[in-house]
Predicted model as a PDB file, atoms N, CA, C, CB and O in Angstrom, pLDDT in the B-factor column:
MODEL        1                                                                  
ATOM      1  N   UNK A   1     212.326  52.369 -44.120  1.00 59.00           N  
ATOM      2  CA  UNK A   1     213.405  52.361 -45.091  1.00 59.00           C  
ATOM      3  C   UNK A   1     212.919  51.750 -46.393  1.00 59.00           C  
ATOM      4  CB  UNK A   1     214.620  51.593 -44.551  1.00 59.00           C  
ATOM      5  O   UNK A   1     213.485  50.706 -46.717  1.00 59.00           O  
ATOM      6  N   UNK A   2     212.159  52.123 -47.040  1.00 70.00           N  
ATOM      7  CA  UNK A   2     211.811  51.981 -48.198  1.00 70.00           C  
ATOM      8  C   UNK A   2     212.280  51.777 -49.401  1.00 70.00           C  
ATOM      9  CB  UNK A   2     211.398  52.572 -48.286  1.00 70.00           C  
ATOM     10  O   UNK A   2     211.645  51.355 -50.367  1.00 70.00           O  
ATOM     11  N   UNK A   3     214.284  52.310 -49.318  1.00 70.00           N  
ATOM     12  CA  UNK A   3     214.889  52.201 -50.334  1.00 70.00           C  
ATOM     13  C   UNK A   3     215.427  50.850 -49.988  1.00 70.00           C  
ATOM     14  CB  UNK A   3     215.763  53.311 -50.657  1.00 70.00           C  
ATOM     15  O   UNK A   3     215.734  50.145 -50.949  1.00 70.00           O  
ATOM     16  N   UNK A   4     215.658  50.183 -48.341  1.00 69.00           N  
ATOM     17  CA  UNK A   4     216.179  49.153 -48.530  1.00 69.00           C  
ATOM     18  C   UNK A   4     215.750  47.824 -48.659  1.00 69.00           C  
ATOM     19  CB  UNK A   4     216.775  49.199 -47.907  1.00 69.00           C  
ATOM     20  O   UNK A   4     214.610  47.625 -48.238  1.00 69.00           O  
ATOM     21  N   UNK A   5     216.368  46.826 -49.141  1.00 71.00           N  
ATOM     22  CA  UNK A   5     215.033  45.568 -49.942  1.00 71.00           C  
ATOM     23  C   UNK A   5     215.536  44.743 -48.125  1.00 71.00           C  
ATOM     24  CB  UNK A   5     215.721  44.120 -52.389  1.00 71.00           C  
ATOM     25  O   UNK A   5     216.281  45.022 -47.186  1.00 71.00           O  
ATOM     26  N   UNK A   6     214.778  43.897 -48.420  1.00 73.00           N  
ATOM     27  CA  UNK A   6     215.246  43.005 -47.372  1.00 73.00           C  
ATOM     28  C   UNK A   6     215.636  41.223 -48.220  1.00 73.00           C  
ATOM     29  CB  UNK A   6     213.772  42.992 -46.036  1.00 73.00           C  
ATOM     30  O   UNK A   6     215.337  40.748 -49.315  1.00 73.00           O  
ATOM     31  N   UNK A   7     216.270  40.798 -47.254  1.00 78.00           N  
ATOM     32  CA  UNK A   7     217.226  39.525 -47.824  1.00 78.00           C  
ATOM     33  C   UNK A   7     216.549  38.349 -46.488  1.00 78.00           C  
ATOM     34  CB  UNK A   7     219.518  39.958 -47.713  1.00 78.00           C  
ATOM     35  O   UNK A   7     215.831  38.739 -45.567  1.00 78.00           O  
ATOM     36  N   UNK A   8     216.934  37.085 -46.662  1.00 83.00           N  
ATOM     37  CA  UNK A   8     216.578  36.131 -46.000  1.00 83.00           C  
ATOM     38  C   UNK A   8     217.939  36.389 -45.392  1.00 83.00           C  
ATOM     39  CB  UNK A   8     216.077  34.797 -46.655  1.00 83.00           C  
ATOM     40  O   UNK A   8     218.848  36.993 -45.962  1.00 83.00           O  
ATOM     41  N   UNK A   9     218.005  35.672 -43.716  1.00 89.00           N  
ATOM     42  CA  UNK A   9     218.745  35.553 -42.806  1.00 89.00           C  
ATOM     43  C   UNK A   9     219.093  34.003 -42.631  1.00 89.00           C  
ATOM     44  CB  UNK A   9     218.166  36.215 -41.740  1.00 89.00           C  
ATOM     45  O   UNK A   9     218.590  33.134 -43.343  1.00 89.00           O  
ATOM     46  N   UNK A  10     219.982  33.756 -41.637  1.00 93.00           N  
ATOM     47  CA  UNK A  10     220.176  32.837 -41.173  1.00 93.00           C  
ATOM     48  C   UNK A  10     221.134  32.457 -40.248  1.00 93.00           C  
ATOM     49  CB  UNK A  10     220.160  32.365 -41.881  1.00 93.00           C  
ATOM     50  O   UNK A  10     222.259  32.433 -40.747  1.00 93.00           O  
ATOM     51  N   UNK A  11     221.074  32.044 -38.663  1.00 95.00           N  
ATOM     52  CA  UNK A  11     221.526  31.957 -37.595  1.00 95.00           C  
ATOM     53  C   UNK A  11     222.213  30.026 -37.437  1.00 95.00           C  
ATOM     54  CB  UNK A  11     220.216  32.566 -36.600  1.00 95.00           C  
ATOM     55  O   UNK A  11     221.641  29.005 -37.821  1.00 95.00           O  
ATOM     56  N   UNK A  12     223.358  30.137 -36.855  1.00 97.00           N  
ATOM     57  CA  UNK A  12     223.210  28.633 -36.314  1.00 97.00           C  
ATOM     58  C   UNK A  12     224.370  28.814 -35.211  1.00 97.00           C  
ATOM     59  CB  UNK A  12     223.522  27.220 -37.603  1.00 97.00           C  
ATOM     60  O   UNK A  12     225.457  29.373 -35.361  1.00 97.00           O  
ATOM     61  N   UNK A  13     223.786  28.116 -33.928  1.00 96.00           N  
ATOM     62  CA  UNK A  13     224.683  27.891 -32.727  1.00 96.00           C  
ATOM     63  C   UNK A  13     224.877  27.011 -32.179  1.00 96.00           C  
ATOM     64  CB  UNK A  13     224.544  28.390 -31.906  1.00 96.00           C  
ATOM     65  O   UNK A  13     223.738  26.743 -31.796  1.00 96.00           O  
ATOM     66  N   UNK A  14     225.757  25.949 -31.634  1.00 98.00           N  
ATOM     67  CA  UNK A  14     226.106  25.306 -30.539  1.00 98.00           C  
ATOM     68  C   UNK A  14     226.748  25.661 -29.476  1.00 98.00           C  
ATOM     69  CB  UNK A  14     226.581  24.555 -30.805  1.00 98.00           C  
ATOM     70  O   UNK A  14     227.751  26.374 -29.454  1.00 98.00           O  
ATOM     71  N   UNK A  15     226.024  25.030 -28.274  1.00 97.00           N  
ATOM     72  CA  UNK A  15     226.469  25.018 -27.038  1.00 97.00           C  
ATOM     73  C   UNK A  15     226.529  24.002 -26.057  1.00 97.00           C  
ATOM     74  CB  UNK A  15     225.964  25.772 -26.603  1.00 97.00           C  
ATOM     75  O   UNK A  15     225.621  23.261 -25.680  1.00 97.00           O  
ATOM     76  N   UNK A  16     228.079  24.071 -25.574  1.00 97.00           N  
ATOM     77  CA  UNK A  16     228.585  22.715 -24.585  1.00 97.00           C  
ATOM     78  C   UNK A  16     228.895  23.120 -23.561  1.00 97.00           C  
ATOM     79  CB  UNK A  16     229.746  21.850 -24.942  1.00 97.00           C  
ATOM     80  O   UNK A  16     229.542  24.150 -23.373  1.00 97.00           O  
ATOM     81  N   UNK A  17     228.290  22.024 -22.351  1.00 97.00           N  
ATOM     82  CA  UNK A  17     228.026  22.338 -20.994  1.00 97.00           C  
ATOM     83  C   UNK A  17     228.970  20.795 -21.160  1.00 97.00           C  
ATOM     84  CB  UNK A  17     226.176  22.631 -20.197  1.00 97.00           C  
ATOM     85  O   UNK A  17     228.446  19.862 -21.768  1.00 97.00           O  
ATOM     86  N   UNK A  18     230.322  20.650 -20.590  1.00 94.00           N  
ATOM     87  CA  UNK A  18     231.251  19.875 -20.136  1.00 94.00           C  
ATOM     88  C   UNK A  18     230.838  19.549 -18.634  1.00 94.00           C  
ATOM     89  CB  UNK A  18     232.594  20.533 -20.328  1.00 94.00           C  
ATOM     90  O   UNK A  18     230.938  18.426 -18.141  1.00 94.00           O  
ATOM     91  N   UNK A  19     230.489  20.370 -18.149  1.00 93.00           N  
ATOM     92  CA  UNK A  19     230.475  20.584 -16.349  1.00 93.00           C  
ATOM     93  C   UNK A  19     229.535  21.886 -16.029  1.00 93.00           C  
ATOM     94  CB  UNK A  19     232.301  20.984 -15.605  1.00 93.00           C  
ATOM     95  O   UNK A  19     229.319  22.907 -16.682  1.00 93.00           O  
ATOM     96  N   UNK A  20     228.974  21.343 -14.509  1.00 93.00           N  
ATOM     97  CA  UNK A  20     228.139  22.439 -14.225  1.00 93.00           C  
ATOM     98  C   UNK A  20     228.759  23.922 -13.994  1.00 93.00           C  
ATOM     99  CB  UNK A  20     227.427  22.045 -13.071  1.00 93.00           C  
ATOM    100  O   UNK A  20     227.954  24.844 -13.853  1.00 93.00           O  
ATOM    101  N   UNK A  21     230.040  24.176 -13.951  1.00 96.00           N  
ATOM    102  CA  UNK A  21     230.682  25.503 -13.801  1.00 96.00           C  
ATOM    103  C   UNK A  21     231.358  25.638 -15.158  1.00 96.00           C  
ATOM    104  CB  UNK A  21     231.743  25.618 -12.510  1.00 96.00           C  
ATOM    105  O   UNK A  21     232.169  26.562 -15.213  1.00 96.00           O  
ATOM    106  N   UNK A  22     231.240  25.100 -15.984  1.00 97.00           N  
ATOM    107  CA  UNK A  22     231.879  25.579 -17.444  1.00 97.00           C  
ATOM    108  C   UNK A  22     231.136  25.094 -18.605  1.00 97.00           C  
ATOM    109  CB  UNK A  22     233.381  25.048 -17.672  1.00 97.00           C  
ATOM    110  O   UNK A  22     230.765  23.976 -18.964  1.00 97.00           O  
ATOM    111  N   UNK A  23     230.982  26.806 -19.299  1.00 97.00           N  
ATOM    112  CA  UNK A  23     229.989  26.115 -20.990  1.00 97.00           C  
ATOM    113  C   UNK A  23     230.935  27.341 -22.101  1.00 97.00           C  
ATOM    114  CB  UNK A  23     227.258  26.634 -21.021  1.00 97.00           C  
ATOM    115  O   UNK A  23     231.573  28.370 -21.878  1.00 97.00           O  
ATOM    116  N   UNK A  24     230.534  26.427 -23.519  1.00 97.00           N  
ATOM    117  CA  UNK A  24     231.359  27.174 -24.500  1.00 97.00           C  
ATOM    118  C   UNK A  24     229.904  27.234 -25.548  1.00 97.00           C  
ATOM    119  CB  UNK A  24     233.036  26.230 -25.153  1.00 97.00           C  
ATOM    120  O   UNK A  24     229.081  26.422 -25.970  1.00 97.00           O  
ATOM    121  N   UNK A  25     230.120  28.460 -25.642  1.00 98.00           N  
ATOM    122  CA  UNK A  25     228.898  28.843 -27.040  1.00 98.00           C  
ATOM    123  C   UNK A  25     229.738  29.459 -28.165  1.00 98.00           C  
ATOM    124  CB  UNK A  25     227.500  30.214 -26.599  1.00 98.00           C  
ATOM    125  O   UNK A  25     230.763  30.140 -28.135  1.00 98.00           O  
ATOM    126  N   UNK A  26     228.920  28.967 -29.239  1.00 98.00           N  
ATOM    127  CA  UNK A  26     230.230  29.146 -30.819  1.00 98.00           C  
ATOM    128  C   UNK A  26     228.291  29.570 -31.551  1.00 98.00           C  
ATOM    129  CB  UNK A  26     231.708  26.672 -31.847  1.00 98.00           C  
ATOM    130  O   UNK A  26     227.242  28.930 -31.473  1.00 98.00           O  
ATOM    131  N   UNK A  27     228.633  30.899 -32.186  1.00 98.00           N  
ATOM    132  CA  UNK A  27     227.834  30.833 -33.424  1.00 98.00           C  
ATOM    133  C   UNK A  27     228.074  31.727 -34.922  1.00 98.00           C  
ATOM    134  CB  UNK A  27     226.548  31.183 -32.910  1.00 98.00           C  
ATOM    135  O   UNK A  27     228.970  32.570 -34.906  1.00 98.00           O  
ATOM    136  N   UNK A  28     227.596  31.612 -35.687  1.00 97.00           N  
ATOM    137  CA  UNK A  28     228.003  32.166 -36.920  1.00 97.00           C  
ATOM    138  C   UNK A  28     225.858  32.925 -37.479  1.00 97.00           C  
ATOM    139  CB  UNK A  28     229.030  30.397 -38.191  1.00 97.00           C  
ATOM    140  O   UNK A  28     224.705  32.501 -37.392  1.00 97.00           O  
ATOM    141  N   UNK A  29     226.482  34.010 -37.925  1.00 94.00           N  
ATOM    142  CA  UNK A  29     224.967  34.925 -38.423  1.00 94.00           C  
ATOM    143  C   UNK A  29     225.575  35.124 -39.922  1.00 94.00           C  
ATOM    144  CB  UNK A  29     224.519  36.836 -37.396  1.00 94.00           C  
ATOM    145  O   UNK A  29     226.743  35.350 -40.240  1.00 94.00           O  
ATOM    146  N   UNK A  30     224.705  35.008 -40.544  1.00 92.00           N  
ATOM    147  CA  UNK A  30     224.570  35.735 -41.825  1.00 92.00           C  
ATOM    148  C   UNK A  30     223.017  36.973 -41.946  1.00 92.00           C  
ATOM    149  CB  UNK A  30     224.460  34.328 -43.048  1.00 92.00           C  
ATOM    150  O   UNK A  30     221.808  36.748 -41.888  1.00 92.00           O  
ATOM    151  N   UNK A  31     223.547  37.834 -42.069  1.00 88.00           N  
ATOM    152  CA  UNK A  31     222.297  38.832 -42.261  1.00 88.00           C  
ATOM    153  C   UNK A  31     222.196  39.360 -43.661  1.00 88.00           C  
ATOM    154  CB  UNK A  31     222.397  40.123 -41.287  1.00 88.00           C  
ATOM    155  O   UNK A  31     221.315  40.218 -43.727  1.00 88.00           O  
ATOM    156  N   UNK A  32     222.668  39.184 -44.551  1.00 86.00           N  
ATOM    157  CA  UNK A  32     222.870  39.472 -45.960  1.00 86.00           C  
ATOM    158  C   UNK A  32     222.951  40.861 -45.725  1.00 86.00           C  
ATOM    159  CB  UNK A  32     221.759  38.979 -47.038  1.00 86.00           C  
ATOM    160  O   UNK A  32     223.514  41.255 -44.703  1.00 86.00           O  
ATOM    161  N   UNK A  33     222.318  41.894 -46.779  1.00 81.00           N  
ATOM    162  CA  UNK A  33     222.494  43.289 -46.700  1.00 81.00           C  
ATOM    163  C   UNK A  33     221.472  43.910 -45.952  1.00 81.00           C  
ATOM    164  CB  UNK A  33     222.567  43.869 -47.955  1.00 81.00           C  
ATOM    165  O   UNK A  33     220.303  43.673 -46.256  1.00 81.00           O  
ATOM    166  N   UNK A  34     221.820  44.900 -44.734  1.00 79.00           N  
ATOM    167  CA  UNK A  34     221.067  45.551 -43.992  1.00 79.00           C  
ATOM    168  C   UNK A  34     221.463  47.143 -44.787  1.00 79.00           C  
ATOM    169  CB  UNK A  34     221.415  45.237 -42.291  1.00 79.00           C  
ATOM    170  O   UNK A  34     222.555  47.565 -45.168  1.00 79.00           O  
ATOM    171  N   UNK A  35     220.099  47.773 -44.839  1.00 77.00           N  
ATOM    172  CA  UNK A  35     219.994  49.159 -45.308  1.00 77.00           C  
ATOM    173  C   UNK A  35     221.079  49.088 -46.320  1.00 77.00           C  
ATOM    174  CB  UNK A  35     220.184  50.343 -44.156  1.00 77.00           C  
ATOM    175  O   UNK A  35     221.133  48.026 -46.939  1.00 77.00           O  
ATOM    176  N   UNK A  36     222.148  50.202 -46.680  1.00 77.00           N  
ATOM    177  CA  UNK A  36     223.179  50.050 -47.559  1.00 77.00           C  
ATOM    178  C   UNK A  36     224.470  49.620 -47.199  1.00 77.00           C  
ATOM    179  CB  UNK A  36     223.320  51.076 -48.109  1.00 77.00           C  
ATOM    180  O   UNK A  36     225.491  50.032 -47.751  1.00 77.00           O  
ATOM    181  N   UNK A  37     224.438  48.507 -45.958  1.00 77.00           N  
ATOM    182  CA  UNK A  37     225.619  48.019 -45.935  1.00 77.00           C  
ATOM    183  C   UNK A  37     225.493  46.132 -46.386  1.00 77.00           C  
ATOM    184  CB  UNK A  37     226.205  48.453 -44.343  1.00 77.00           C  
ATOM    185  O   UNK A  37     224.515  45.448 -46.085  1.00 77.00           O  
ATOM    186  N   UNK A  38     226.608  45.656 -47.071  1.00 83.00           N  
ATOM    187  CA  UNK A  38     226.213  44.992 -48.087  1.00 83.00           C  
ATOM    188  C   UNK A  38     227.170  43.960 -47.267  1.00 83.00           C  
ATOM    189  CB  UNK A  38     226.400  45.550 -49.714  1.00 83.00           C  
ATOM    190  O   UNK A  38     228.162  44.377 -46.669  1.00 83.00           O  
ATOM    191  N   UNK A  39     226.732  42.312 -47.284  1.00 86.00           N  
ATOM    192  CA  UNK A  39     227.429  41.053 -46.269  1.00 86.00           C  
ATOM    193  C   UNK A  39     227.188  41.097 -45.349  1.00 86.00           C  
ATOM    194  CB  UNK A  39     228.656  40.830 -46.032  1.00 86.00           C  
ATOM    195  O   UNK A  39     227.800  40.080 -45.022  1.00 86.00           O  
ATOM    196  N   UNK A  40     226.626  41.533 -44.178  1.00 88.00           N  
ATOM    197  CA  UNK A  40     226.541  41.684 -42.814  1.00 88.00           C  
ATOM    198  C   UNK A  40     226.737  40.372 -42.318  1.00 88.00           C  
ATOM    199  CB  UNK A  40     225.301  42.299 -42.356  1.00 88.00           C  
ATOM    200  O   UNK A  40     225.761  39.635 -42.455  1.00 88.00           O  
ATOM    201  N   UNK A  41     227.956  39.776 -41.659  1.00 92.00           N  
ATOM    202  CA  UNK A  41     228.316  38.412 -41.448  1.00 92.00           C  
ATOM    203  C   UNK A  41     228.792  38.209 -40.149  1.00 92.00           C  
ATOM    204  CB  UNK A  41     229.269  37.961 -42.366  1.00 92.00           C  
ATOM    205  O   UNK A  41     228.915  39.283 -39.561  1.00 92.00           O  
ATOM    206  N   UNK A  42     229.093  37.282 -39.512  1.00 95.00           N  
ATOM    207  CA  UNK A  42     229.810  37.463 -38.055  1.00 95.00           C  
ATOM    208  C   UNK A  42     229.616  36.160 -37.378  1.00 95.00           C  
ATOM    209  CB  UNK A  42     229.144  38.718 -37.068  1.00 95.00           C  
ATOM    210  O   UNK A  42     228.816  35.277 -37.687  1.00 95.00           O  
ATOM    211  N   UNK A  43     230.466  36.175 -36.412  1.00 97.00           N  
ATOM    212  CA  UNK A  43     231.172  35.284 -35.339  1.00 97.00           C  
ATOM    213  C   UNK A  43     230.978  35.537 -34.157  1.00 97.00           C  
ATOM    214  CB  UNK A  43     232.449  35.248 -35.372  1.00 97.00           C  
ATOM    215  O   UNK A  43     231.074  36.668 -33.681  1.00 97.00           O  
ATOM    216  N   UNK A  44     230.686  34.535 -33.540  1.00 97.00           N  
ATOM    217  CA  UNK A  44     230.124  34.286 -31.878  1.00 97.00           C  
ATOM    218  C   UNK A  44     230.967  33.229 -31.058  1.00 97.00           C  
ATOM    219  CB  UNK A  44     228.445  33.633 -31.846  1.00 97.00           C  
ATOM    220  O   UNK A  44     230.941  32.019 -31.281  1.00 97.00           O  
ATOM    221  N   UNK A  45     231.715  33.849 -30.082  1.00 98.00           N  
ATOM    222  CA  UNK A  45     232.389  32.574 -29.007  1.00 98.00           C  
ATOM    223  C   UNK A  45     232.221  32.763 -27.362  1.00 98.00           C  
ATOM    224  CB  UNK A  45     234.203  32.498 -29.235  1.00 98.00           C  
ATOM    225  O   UNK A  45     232.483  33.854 -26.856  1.00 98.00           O  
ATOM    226  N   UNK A  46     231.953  32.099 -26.886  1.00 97.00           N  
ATOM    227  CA  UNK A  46     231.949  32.791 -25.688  1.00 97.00           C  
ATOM    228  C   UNK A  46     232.140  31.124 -24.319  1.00 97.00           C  
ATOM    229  CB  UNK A  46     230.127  33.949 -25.675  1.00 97.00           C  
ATOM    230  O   UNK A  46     231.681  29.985 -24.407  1.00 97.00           O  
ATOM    231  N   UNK A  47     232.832  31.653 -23.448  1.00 97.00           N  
ATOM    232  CA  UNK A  47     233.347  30.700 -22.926  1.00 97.00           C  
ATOM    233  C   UNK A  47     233.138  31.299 -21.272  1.00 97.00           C  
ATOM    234  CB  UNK A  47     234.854  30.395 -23.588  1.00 97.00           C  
ATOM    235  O   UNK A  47     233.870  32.178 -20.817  1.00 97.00           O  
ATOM    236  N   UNK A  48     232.360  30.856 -20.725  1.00 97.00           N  
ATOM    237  CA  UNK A  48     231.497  31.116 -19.644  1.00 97.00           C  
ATOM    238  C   UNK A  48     232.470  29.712 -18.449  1.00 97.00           C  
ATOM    239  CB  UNK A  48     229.416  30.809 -20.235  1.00 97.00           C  
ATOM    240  O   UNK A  48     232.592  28.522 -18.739  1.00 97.00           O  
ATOM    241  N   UNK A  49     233.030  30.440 -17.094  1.00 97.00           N  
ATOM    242  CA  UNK A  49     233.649  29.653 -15.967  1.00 97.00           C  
ATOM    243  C   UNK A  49     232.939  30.468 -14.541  1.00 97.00           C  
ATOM    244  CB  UNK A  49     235.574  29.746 -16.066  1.00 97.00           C  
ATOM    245  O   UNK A  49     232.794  31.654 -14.247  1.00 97.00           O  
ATOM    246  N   UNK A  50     232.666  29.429 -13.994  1.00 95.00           N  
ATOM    247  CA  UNK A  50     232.510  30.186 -12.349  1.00 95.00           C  
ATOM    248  C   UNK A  50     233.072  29.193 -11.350  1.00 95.00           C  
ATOM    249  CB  UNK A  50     230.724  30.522 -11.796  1.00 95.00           C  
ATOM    250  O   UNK A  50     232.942  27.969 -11.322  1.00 95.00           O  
ATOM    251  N   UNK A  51     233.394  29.593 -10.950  1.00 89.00           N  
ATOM    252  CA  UNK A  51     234.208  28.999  -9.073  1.00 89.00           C  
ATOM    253  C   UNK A  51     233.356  28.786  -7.829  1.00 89.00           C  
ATOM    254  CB  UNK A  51     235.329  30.297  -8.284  1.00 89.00           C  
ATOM    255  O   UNK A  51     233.884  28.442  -6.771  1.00 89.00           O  
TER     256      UNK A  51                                                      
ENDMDL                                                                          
END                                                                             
């Protein structure tokens, strides 16, 4: 892809283990512009239980 430039990235996550059967992961991405789509941004949650 030659027409598209590339941008610096940047990732950050935490994750909490309360107990051995329950963890919560939270993260946030910034990808700036991929090819011609322009902000590429986003949200991560995830909340993991077993019995």
């Amino acid at each position: 892809l030659g027409f598209a430039t590339e941008e610096d990235w940047w990732d950050v996550f935490v994750a909490w283990v309360p107990d051995r059967r329950l963890s919560v992961t939270a993260a946030l991405v910034n990808l700036g512009d991929v090819a011609t789509l322009e902000d590429q941004r986003g949200a991560y949650l995830s909340l993991q239980a077993s019995f």
